[in-house]
C-alpha positions as CSV (number, residue, x, y, z in Angstrom):
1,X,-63.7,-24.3,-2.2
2,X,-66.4,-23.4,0.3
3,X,-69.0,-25.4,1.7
4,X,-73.2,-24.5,2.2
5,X,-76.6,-25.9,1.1
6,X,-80.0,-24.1,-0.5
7,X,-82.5,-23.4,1.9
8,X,-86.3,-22.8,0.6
9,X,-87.2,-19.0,0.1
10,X,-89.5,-17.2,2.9
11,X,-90.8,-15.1,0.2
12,X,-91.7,-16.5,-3.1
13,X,-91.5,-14.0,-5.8
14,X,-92.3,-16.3,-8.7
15,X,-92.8,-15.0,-12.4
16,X,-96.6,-16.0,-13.1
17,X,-95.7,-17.5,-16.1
18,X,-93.3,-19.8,-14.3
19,X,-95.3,-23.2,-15.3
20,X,-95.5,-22.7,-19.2
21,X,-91.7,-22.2,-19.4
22,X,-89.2,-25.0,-20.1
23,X,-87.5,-27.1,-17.3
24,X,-84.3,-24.9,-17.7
25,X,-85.4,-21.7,-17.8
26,X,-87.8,-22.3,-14.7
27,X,-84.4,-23.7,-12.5
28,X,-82.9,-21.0,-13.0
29,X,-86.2,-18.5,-11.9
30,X,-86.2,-20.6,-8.9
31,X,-82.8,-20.9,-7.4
32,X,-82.1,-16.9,-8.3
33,X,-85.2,-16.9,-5.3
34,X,-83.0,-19.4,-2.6
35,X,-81.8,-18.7,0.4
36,X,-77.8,-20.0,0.7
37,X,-75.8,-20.6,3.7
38,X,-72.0,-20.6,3.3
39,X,-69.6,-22.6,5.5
40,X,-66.5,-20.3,6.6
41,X,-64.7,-22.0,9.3
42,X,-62.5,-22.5,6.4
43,X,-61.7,-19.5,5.6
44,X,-61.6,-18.1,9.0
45,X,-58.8,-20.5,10.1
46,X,-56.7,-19.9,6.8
47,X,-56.7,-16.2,7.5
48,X,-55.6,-16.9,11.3
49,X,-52.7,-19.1,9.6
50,X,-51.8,-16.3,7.2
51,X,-52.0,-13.3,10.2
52,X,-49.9,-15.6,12.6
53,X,-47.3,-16.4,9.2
54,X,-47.3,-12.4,8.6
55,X,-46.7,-11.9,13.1
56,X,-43.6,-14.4,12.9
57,X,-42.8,-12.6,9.5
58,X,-42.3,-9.4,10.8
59,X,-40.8,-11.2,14.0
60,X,-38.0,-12.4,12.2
61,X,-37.5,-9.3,10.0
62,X,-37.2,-7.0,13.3
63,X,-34.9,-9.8,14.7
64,X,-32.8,-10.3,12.1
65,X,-32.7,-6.2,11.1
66,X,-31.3,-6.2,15.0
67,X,-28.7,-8.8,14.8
68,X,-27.7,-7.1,11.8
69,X,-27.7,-3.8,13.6
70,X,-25.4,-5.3,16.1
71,X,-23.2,-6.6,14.1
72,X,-22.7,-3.9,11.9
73,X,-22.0,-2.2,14.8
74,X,-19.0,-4.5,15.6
75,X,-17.9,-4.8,12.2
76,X,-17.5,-0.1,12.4
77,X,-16.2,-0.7,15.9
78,X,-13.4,-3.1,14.6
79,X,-12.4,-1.2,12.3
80,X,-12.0,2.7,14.5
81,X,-10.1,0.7,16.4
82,X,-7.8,-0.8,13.3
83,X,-8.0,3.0,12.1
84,X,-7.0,4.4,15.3
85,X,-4.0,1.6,16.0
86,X,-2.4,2.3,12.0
87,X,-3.1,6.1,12.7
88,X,-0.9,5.6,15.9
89,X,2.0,3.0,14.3
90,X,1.9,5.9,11.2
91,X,2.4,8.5,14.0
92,X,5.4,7.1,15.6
93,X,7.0,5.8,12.5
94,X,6.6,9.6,11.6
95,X,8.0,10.7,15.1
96,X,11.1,8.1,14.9
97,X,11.9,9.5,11.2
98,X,11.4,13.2,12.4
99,X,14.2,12.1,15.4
100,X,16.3,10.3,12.8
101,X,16.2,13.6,10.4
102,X,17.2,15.4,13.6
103,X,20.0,13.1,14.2
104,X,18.9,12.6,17.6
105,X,20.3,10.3,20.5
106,X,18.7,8.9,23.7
107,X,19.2,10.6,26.9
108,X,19.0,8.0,29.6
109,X,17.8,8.7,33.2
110,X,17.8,6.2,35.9
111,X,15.1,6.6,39.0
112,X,15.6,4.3,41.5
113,X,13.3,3.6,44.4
114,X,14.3,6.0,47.9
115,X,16.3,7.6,45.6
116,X,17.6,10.7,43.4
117,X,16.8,10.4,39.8
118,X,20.3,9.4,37.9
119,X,21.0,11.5,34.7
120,X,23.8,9.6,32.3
121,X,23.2,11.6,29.6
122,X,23.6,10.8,26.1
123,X,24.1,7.0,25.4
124,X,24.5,4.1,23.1
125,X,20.8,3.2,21.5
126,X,20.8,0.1,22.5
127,X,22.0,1.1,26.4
128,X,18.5,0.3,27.8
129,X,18.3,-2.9,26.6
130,X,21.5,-4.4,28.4
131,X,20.5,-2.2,31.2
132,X,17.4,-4.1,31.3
133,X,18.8,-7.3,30.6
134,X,21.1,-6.9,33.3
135,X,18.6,-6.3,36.0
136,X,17.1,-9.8,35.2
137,X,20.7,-10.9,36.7
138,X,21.5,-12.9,33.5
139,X,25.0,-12.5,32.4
140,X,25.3,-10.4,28.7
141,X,28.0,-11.1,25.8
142,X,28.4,-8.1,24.2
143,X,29.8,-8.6,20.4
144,X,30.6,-5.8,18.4
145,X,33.7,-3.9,16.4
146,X,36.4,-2.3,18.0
147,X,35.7,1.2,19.4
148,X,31.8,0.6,19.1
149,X,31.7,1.9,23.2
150,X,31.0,-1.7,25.1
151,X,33.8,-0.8,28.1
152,X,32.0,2.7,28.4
153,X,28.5,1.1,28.3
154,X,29.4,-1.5,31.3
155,X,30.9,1.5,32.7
156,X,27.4,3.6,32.7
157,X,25.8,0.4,33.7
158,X,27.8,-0.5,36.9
159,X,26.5,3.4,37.4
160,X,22.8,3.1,36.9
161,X,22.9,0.1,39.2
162,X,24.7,1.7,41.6
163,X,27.8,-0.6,42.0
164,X,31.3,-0.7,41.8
165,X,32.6,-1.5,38.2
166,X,35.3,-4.1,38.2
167,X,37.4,-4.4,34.8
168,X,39.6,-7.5,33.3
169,X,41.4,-7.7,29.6
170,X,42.3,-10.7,27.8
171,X,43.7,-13.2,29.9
172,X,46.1,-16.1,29.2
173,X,45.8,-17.5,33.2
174,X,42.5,-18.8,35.1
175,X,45.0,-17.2,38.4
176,X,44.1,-13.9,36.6
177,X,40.6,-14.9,37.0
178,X,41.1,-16.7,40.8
179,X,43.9,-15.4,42.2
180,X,47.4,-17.1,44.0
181,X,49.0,-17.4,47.2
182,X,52.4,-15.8,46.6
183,X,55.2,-17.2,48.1
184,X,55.1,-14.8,51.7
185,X,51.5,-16.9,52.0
186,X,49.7,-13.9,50.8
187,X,46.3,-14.1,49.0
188,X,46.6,-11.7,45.6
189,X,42.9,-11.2,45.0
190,X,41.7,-10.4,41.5
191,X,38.9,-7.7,40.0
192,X,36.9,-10.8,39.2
193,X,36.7,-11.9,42.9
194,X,36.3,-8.3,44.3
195,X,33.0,-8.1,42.4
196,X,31.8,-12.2,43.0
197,X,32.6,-11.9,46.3
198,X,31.4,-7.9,47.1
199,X,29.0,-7.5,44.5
200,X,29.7,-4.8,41.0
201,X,29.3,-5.7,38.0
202,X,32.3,-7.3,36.3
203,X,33.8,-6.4,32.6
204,X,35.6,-9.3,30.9
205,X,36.6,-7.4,27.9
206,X,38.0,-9.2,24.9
207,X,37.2,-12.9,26.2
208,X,37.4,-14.3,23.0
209,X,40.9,-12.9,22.8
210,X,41.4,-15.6,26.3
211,X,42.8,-19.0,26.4
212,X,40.0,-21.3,26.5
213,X,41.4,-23.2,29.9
214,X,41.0,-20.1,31.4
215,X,37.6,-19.1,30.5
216,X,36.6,-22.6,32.2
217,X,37.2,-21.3,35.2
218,X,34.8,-18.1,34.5
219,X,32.6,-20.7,33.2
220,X,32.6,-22.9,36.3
221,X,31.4,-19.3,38.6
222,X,28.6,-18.4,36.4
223,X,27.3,-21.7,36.1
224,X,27.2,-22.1,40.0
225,X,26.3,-19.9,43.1
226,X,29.7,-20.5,44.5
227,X,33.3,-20.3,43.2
228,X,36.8,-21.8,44.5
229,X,39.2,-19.3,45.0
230,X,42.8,-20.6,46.5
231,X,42.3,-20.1,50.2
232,X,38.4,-20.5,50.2
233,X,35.0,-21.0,48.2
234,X,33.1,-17.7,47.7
235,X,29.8,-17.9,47.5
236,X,28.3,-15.5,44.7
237,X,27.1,-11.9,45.6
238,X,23.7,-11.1,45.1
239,X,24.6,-7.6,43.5
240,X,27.2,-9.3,41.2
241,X,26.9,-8.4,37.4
242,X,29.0,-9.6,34.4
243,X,29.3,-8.6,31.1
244,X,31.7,-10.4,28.4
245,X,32.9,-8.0,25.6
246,X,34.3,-9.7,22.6
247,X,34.6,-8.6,18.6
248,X,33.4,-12.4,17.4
249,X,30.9,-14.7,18.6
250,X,33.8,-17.2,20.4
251,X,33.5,-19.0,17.1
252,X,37.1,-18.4,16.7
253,X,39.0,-16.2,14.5
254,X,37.5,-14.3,11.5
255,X,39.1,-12.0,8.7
256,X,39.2,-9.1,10.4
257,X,40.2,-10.6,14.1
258,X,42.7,-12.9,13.7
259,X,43.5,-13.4,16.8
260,X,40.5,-14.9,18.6
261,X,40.5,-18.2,20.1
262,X,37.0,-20.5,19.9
263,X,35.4,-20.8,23.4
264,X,33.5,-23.7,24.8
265,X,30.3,-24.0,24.0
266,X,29.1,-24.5,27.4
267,X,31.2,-20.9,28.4
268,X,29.1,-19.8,25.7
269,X,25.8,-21.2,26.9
270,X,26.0,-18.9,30.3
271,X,25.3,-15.8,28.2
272,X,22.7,-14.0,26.6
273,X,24.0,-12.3,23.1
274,X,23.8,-8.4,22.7
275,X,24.7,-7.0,19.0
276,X,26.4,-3.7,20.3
277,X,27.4,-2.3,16.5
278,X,28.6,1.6,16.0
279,X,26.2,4.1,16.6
280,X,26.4,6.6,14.1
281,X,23.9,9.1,16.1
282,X,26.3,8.8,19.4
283,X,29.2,9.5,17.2
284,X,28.5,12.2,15.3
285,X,27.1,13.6,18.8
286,X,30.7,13.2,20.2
287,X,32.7,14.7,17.4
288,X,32.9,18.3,17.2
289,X,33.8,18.4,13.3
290,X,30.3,17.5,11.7
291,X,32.3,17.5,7.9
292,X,35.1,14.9,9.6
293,X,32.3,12.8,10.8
294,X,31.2,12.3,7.6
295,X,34.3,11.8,5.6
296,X,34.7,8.9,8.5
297,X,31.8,7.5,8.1
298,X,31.3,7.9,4.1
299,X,34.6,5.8,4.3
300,X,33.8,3.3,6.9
301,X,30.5,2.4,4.8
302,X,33.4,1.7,1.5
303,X,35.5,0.1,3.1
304,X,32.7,-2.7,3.9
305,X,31.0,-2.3,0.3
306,X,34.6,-3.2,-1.4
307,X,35.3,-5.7,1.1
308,X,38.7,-4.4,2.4
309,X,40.2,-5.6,5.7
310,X,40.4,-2.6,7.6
311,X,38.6,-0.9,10.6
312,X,37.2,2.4,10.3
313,X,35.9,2.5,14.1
314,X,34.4,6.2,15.9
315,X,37.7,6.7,17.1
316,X,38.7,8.3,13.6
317,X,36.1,10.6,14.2
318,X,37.1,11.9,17.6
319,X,40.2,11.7,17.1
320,X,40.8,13.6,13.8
321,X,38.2,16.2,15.1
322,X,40.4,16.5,18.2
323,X,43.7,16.8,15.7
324,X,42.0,19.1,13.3
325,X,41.0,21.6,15.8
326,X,44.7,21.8,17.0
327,X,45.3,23.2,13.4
328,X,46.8,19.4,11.2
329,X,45.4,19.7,7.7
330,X,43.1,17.2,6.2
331,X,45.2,14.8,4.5
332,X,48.0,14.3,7.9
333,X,44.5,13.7,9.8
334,X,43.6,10.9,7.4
335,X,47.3,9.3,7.4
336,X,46.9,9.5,11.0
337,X,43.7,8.2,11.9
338,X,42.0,7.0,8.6
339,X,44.2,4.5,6.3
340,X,46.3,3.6,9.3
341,X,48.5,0.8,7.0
342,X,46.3,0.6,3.5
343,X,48.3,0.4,0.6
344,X,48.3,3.7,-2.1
345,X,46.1,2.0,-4.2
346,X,43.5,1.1,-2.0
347,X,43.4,4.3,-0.3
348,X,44.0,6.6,-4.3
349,X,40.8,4.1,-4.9
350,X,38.9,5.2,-1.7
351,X,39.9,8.8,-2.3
352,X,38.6,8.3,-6.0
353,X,34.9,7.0,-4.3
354,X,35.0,9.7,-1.1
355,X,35.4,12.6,-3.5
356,X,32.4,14.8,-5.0
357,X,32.3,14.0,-8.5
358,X,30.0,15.8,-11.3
359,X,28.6,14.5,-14.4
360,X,28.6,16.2,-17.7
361,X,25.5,15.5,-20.0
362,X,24.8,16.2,-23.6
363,X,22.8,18.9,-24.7
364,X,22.6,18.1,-28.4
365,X,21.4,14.9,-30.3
366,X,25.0,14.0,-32.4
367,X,28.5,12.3,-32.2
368,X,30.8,13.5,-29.4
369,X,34.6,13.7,-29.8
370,X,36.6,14.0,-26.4
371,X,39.5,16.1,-26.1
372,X,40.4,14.3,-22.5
373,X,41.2,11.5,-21.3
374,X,40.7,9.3,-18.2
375,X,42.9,10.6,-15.3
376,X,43.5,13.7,-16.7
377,X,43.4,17.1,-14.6
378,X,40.4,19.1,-15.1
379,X,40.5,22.9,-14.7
380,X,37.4,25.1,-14.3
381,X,35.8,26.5,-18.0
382,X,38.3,23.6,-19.6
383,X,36.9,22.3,-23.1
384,X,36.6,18.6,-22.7
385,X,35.3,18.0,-26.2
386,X,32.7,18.3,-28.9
387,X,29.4,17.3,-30.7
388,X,29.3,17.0,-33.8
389,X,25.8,17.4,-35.4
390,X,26.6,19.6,-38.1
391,X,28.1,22.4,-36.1
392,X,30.7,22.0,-33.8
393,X,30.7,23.5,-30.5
394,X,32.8,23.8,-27.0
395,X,31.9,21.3,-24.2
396,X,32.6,23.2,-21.0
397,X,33.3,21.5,-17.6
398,X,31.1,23.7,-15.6
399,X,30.3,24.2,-11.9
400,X,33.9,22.7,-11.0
401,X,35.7,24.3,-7.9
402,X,38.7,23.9,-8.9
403,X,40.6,20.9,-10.0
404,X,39.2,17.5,-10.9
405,X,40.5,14.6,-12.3
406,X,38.6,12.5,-15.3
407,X,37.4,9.3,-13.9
408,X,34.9,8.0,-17.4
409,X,34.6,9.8,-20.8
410,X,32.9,8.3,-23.6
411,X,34.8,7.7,-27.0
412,X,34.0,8.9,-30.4
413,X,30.1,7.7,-30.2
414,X,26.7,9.0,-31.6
415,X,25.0,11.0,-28.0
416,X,21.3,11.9,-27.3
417,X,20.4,14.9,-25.2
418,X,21.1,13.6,-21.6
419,X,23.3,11.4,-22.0
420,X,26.6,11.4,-19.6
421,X,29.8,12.0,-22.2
422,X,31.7,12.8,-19.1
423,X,32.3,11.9,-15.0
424,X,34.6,14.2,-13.5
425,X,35.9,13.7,-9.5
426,X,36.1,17.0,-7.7
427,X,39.1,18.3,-5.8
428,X,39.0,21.1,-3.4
């Protein structure tokens, strides 16, 4: 509410009638005649309050439109670079499939400081890894099946490092390890000490196929700097590698290697584990006959979905290729280098699974009545049975190369369109 006070008029401008009128009517003549002053200072200071409210208004709006500028900003920039990282994990998924597709291997070159780069050529896929891990100067346990390619691997390795390779088998002595003093006084050195003692890196294939005693001795030169040998201690070589090969994990003997022996735990505990399984890329790469590789490997992957105790390793592949370019028919190459001891039924079983087979499939809605049975011989165009749904009509086995055998026929049975009524395996 404001605030003032009635001041007397400078200039009366009365009505001249103004004294016969009643008390209310001549108030109101008068005052519309006064002078009023109004007190603002009020007002004036609300309005400064309001403009200063609206200034820290806009303040805050600009502020806050900024900080939500900004963060907007790292919200977008957050996300390109989420965008940008899938975009490149999508692009080498997509190159890795592409190489996969193409059935590629890894090519591994080896450039050494002060020296020529070192082509190996095509390798294992898992090759740089031990590489790597051997340069650390940790000792590796390789573990994998029988002709997965761990001697060749050390082999390559001792060549990328540029040392001597030194090679040992199972081994039933620790003097096949240390060495003797034959009985002229001679010392009969071993591989083992060559390489502790010169430097190389050291194979110790099949260790799990070792007595345990013996492997204590190994165990004692790894775990130290310095080794007893019988004339003198050695100390260790500062260029000396060592891989263990073994099919088992020195847990002892499994279904498929029966003769493994269980190592010490604390043998076990001076090496760092390497899975080396079959590479399927390396061996298709090293078999000339692409169609024999995959009879091999078609097999190999059987043989572990039925369980069987039997090894299906790469050598089948390079070794049948090698035998079937030299002119032996399919079925002597498999005898030779495929079911190596399987009994007939397992391997008719395997033969049953590895063959093509083709499915015949109801064209009409009705009751089929087979003409066959299962395991009998197929020839091409042969009737194999009808539908009945009203009219009867031949059931051809079509497509066929030549002979196949039945391997699952229905039985007199009511048949929609699609349905199988017949699986017939393919012979060439």
């Amino acid at each position: 509410m404001k605030k003032g006070k009635i001041n007397k008029p400078t200039q009366r401008e009365l009505p001249a009638n103004l004294a016969s009128m009643s008390i209310q009517d001549m108030i109101f003549e008068i005052i519309q005649v006064c002078e009023v002053e109004v007190d603002d200072e009020g007002l004036k200071i609300l309005q400064e309050q309001l403009n200063d409210l609206l200034k820290n208004v806009e303040a805050r709006e600009v502020k806050t439109q900024v900080k939500w500028s900004e963060e907007i900003a790292t919200i977008k920039s957050q996300l390109q670079a989420k965008v940008d990282s899938t975009n490149a994990q999508i692009s080498n998924m997509a190159n890795e499939l592409a190489e996969w597709k193409a059935n590629k291997t890894i090519s591994i070159e080896v450039k050494q400081e002060g020296k020529e780069s070192l082509t190996l050529g095509t390798q294992h896929y898992l090759f740089a890894t031990l590489f790597n891990i051997l340069q650390t100067g940790l000792n590796v346990y390789l573990v994998g099946p029988s002709g997965s390619g761990k001697t060749y691997a050390a082999q390559q390795c001792a060549t990328a490092l540029g040392v001597d390779f030194y090679f040992t088998g199972a081994v039933s002595s620790e003097f096949k390890l240390t060495g003797f003093i034959n009985a002229q006084g001679d010392i009969v050195s071993t591989e083992f000490r060559k390489a502790y003692e010169n430097g190389g890196l050291f194979l110790f294939d099949e260790i799990d196929a070792s007595y345990p005693q013996a492997v204590l001795a190994f165990n004692a030169a790894l775990a130290n700097d310095f080794m007893d040998f019988p004339d003198m201690r050695v100390k260790r070589h500062e260029n000396f590698f060592c891989i263990a090969a073994a099919n088992t994990y020195g847990s002892g003997a499994d279904r498929q290697y029966v003769g493994r022996n269980q190592l010490d735990a604390a043998s076990l505990d001076r090496f760092v584990f390497l899975d080396w399984d079959y590479d399927e890329k390396l061996e298709r790469e090293l078999t000339a006959n692409d169609e024999w590789c995959n009879i091999v490997q078609q097999t190999r992957r059987l043989v572990v979905q039925n369980k069987i105790r039997h090894l299906v390793s790469p050598r089948a592949s390079i070794f049948g290729s090698k035998l079937l370019s030299r002119g032996f028919n399919i079925d002597t190459v498999k005898n030779l280098v495929l079911w190596k001891g399987l009994d007939q039924t397992t391997i008719d079983k395997l033969q049953i699974e590895l063959a093509p087979t083709i499915e015949i499939k109801s064209e009409k809605n009705g009751e089929f009545r087979p003409s066959v049975k299962v395991g009998d011989e197929i020839h091409f165009d042969q009737e194999i049975g009808t539908i009945n749904d009203g009219n009867y009509f031949d059931i051809e086995l079509v497509h066929a190369k030549n002979v196949g055998v039945v391997q699952m026929v229905r039985d007199k049975s009511q048949v929609q369109i699609a349905d199988t009524l017949c699986v017939i395996t393919l012979f060439e």
